[in-house]
Every structure is written in structure tokens, then in C-alpha cells.
C-alpha positions as CSV (number, residue, x, y, z in Angstrom):
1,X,11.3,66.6,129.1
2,X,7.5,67.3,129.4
3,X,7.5,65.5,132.7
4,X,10.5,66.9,134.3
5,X,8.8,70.3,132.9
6,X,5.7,69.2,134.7
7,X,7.6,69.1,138.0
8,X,7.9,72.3,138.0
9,X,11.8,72.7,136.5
10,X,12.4,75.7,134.7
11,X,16.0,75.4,133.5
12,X,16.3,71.7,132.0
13,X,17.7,71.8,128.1
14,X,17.7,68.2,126.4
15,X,20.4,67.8,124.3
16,X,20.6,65.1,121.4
17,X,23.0,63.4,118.9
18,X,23.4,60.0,117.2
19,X,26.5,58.2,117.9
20,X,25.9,57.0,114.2
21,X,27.7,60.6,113.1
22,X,31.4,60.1,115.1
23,X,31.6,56.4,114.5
24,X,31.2,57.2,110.6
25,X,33.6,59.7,110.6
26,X,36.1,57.2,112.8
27,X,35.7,54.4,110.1
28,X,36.5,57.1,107.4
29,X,40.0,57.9,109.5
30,X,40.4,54.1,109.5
31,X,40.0,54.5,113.4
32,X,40.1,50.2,114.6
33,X,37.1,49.3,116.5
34,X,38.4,48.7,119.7
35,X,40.2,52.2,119.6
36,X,36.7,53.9,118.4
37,X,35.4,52.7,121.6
38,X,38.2,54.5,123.7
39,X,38.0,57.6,121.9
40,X,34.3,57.4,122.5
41,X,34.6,57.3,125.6
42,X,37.3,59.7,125.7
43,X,35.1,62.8,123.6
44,X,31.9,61.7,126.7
45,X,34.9,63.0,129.3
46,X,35.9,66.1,127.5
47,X,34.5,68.4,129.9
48,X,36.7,67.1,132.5
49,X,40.1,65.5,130.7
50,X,39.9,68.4,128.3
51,X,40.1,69.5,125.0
52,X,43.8,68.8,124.4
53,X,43.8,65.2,126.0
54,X,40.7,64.1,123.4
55,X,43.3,66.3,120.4
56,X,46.0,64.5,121.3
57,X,44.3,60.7,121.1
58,X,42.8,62.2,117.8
59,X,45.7,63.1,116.1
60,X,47.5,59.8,116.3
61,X,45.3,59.4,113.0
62,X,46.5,62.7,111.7
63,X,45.9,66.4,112.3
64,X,43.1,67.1,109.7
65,X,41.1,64.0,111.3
66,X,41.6,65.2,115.1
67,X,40.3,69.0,114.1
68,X,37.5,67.8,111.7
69,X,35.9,65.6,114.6
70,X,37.1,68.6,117.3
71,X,34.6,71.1,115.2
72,X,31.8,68.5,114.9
73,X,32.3,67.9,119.0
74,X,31.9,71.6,119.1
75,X,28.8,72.0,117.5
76,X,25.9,72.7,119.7
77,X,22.6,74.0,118.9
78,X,18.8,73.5,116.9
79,X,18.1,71.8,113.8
80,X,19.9,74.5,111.9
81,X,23.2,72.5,113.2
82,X,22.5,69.5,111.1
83,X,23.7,70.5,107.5
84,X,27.1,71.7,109.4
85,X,27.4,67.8,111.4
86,X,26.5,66.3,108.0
87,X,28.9,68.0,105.7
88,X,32.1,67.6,108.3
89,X,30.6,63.8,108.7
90,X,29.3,62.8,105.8
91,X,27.0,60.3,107.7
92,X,23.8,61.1,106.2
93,X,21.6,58.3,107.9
94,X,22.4,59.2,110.8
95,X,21.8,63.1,110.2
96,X,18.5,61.8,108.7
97,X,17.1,60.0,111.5
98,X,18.2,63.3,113.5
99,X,16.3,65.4,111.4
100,X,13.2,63.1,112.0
101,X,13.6,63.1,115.7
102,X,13.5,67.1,115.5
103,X,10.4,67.3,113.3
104,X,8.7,64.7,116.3
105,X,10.2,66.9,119.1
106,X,8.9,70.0,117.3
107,X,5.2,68.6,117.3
108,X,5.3,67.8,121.3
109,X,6.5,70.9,121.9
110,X,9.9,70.5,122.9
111,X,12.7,72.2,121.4
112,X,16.2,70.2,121.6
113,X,19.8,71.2,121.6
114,X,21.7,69.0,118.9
115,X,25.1,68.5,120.6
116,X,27.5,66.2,119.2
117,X,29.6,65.9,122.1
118,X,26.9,64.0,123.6
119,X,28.6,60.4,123.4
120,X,27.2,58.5,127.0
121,X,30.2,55.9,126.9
122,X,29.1,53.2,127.5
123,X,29.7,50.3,124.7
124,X,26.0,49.0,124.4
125,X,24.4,52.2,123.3
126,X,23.5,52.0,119.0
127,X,22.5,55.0,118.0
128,X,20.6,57.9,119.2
129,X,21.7,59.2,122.9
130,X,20.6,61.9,125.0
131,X,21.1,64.0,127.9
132,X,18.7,66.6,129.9
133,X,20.5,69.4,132.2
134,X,19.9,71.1,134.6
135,X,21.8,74.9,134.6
136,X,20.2,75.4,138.2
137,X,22.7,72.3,139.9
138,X,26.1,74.5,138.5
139,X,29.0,72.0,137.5
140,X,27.1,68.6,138.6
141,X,24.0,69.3,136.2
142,X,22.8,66.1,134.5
143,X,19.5,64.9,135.6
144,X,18.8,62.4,132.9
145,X,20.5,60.6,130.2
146,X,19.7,57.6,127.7
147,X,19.3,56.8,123.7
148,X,18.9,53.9,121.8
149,X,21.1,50.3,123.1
150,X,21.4,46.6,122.8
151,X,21.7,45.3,125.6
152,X,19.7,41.9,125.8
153,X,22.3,39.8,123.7
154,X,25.0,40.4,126.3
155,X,22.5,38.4,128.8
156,X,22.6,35.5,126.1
157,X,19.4,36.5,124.4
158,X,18.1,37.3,121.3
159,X,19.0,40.9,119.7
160,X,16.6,43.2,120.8
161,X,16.7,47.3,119.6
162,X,15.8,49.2,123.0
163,X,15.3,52.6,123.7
164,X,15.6,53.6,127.6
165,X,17.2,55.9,130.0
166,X,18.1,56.9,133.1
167,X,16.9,59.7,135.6
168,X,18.5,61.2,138.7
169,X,15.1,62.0,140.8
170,X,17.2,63.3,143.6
171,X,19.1,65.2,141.2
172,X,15.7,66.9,140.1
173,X,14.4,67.7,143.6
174,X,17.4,69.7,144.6
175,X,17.4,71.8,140.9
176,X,13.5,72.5,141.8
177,X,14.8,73.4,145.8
178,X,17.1,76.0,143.8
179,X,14.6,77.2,141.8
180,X,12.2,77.5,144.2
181,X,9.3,75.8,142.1
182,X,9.5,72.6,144.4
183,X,6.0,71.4,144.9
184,X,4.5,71.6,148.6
185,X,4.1,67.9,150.1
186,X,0.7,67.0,149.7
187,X,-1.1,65.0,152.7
188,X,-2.7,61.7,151.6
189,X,-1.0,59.1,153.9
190,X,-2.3,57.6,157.2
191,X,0.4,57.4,160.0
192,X,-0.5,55.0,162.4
193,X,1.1,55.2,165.9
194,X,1.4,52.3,168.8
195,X,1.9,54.4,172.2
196,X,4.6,52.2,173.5
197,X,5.9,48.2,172.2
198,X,3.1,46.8,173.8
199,X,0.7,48.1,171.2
200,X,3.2,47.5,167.9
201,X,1.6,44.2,167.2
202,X,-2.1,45.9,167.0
203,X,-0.6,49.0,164.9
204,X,0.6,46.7,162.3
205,X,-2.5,45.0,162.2
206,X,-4.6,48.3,161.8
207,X,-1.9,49.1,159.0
208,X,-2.5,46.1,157.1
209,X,-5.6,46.2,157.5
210,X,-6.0,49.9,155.7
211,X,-3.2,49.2,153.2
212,X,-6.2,46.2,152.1
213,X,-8.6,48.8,151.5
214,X,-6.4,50.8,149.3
215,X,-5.4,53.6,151.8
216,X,-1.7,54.6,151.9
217,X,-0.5,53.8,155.4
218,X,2.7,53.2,157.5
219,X,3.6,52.7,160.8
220,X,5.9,54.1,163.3
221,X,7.9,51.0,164.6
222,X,11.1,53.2,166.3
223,X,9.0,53.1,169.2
224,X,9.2,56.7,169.6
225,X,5.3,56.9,171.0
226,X,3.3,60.6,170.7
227,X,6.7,62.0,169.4
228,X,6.1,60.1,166.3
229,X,3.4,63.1,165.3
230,X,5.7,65.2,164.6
231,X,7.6,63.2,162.3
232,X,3.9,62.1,160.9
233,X,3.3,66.0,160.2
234,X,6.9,66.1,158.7
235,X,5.8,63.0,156.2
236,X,2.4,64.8,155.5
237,X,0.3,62.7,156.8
238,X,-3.2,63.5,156.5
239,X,-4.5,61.7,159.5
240,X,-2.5,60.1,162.8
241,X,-4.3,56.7,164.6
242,X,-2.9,56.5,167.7
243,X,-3.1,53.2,169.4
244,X,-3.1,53.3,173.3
245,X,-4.9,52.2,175.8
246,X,-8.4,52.5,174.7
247,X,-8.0,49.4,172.3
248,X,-8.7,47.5,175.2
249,X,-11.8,49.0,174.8
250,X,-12.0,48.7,171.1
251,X,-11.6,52.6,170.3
252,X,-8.8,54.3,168.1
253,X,-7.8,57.7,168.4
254,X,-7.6,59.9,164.9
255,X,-5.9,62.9,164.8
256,X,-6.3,65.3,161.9
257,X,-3.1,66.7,161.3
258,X,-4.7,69.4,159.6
259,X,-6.9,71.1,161.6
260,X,-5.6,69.1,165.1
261,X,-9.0,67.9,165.9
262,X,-9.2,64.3,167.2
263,X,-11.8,61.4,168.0
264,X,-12.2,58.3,168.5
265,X,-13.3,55.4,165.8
266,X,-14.4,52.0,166.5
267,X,-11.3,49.7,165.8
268,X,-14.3,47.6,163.5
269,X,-15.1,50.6,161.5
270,X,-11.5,52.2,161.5
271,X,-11.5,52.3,157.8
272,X,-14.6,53.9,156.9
273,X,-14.3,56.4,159.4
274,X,-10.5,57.0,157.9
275,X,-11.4,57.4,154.0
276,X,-14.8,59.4,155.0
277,X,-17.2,56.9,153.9
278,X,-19.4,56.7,156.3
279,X,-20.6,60.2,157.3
280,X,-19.9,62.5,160.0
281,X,-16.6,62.0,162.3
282,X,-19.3,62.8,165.2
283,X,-20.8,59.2,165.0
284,X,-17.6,57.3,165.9
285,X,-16.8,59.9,169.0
């Protein structure tokens, strides 16, 4: 949450439950396993089979059971919601472990919705789950979901508790487009571009040769020439090298793609001049 806050999203809500709660109250309805799973999976799907498809799966084990898990399905909001999810449950663990995930919440700063219609499944998660939305992205909203899972024993290993999830970084950059808190592209890179195919073999060497010295660089290999600095302003490239004709005469042409300024740097010294080390762009012109 703190790092999606960090992006700059304004509108994410996490929301949390245990899938400890709804599998103790299926045992207690004498729900089999295999049919636990389905209805699990069934309760995740609510929002789009409905409320009356879930009831009438429910019911097959009686009409008390179907509207006692309906109202814990429908319970949605802070810590205050626990006592209500552990007296219709009666699963205290998992209510406890809850209530301990709140009080750590609570001390980073982030306040949760407990939703118990949060259910993910999917067969391999154990416990706790989660989901972050996203109110900004309408009907499509989640950005992020996850929660406790054992997963390794299905690969033939040893059991192995896991906690991990799952985020939709896409997802997150059109919610900040829509709320208009989408960073600006920062320039950092180095776009180097060959003038025509003759010079591709040269570019990729000047590219290795800065991604060596730790400088993030790419290479424009669609042959596209001088139109490639437009797409290298698009990227935010901080700096274009151009490779034409004056390698024959061991000379690169920078571009700033700030200010528009260009020179030319010794193909030998191409790096220094590049991250700034070695003084003033006038000594490589």
C-alpha cells in the first residue's frame, strides 16, 4: 500500500480477510471439501454471478447456513467488523490472527478494509488474502491481490508457508493517468543512434560499451536514422550519440535533449564525456 501510495495513487483501499473464517463456518455446515472449494470460488465471483447464484449453491446445505455465510460475505469495513465476523463464524484463530494483522497495519500507517468477501480462488492460498483497489479504474479496479499460499509441495517439494502477491503495474499507471498524479518521465537514459545500417555494428558497440560503465543505454536498431530523436525525446532520454560519418574520424556526436545543444566526443573518451566525469563538454568539441 505504502508503495503504490508512493506512486502517487490517491484512491487505492486494501481490503483483507482470512479464508480461515468461511472454511470454518463450511466445516460447521458439514460443507465436503471438494464442494468448499467450489463455493469458494463461487463467493470470489459474486460481484459478477451474483448474489442469488452464491444463495442458491448455499442453501443446498440449508437456509440458515446460506444467510449466515451471505451476512458474513457482506461485512465490509475496520477492525470494529471483527467481533460481528467472529460471532456469525465462530472461527476465533482466524479472527485472532486478523486482529494482529490490524494492530501491524495500524503502526505502518495504513488503515485496511476487513472484507470477507475477499476469497482469491484459487486452491493453494492458506490463510490470509488480500486485495488493493483502485475506485479511479470504475468496474475493472483491482490492482493487486495476494495472501498467504502453499504452493511449493505441488512442484514435489517440501511444504513451505509463503506469503506473496501479485500486482497489475499497468493497471496502476492508468489509475494515476485518471487521477492525474502520474509522475513526469524522468531523463536518465542514453539513446544511441547509427545514421543508417552501415553504422549499426559501431552503435552497438558504443552501447555495450556504456552499459559496462553502468550508464543506462539502448540503441535504435529500426534503422529509422535522425528520426530516431524524436522517439529518443519520447523515451526521455537525457542525451542522443549519434553515429555518422565522423566515426571514421573517431568523433561522436552528443545531443542534449534538454537544452538541444550538441558536440562532438572522442569515440575513446565517449563515456566520460557522457556521465560528466571529465569536465567541461568544451574539451571534447
Amino acid at each position: 500500500m505504502n508503495a503504490i501510495s508512493a506512486a502517487g495513487s490517491k484512491n487505492a483501499n486494501l481490503r483483507v480477510s482470512h479464508l480461515g473464517v468461511l472454511r470454518k463456518m463450511f466445516a460447521d455446515g458439514g460443507v465436503p471439501h471438494e464442494e468448499q472449494r467450489t463455493l469458494m470460488r463461487l463467493i470470489d465471483k459474486m460481484d459478477k454471478v451474483g448474489e442469488e447464484a452464491v444463495r442458491t449453491e448455499l442453501e443446498k446445505y440449508g437456509e440458515g447456513f446460506a444467510c449466515k455465510v451471505l451476512d458474513l460475505v457482506a461485512l465490509s469495513g475496520g477492525a470494529e467488523t471483527l467481533d460481528r465476523a467472529e460471532a456469525l463464524s465462530g472461527a476465533k484463530d482466524a479472527i485472532s490472527k486478523l486482529r494482529q494483522i490490524a494492530k501491524y497495519l495500524e503502526a505502518c500507517g495504513v488503515n485496511p478494509t476487513f472484507d470477507f468477501s475477499v476469497a482469491r480462488g484459487l486452491d493453494y492460498y492458506t490463510g490470509m488474502v488480500f486485495e488493493i483497489y483502485n475506485s479511479a479504474l470504475g468496474a475493472e479496479n483491482q490492482v493487486c491481490g495476494g495472501g498467504t499460499y502453499a504452493l511449493a509441495e505441488l512442484f514435489g517439494g517440501q511444504p513451505v508457508s509463503s506469503t506473496g502477491f501479485a500486482i497489475g503495474f499497468d493497471r496502476i499507471l492508468v489509475a494515476l493517468e485518471k487521477e492525474k498524479t502520474l509522475p513526469a518521465p524522468q531523463r536518465g537514459c542514453v539513446f544511441v543512434i547509427p545514421i543508417d545500417e552501415r553504422r549499426i555494428a559501431k552503435a552497438m558497440e558504443v552501447v555495450a560499451k556504456l552499459r559496462a560503465s553502468g550508464i543506462k543505454a539502448d540503441v535504435d536498431l529500426m534503422r529509422r536514422g535522425l528520426k530516431s530523436l524524436k522517439y529518443a525525446d519520447a523515451v526521455g532520454a537525457s542525451k542522443a550519440l549519434i553515429i555518422g560519418d565522423e566515426i571514421e574520424q573517431g568523433k561522436i556526436t552528443v545531443k542534449d535533449m534538454k537544452t538541444g545543444e550538441q558536440a562532438q566526443a572522442d569515440e575513446d573518451k565517449v563515456v566520460e564525456f557522457v556521465s560528466g566525469a571529465s569536465g567541461k563538454q568544451e574539451e571534447y568539441i
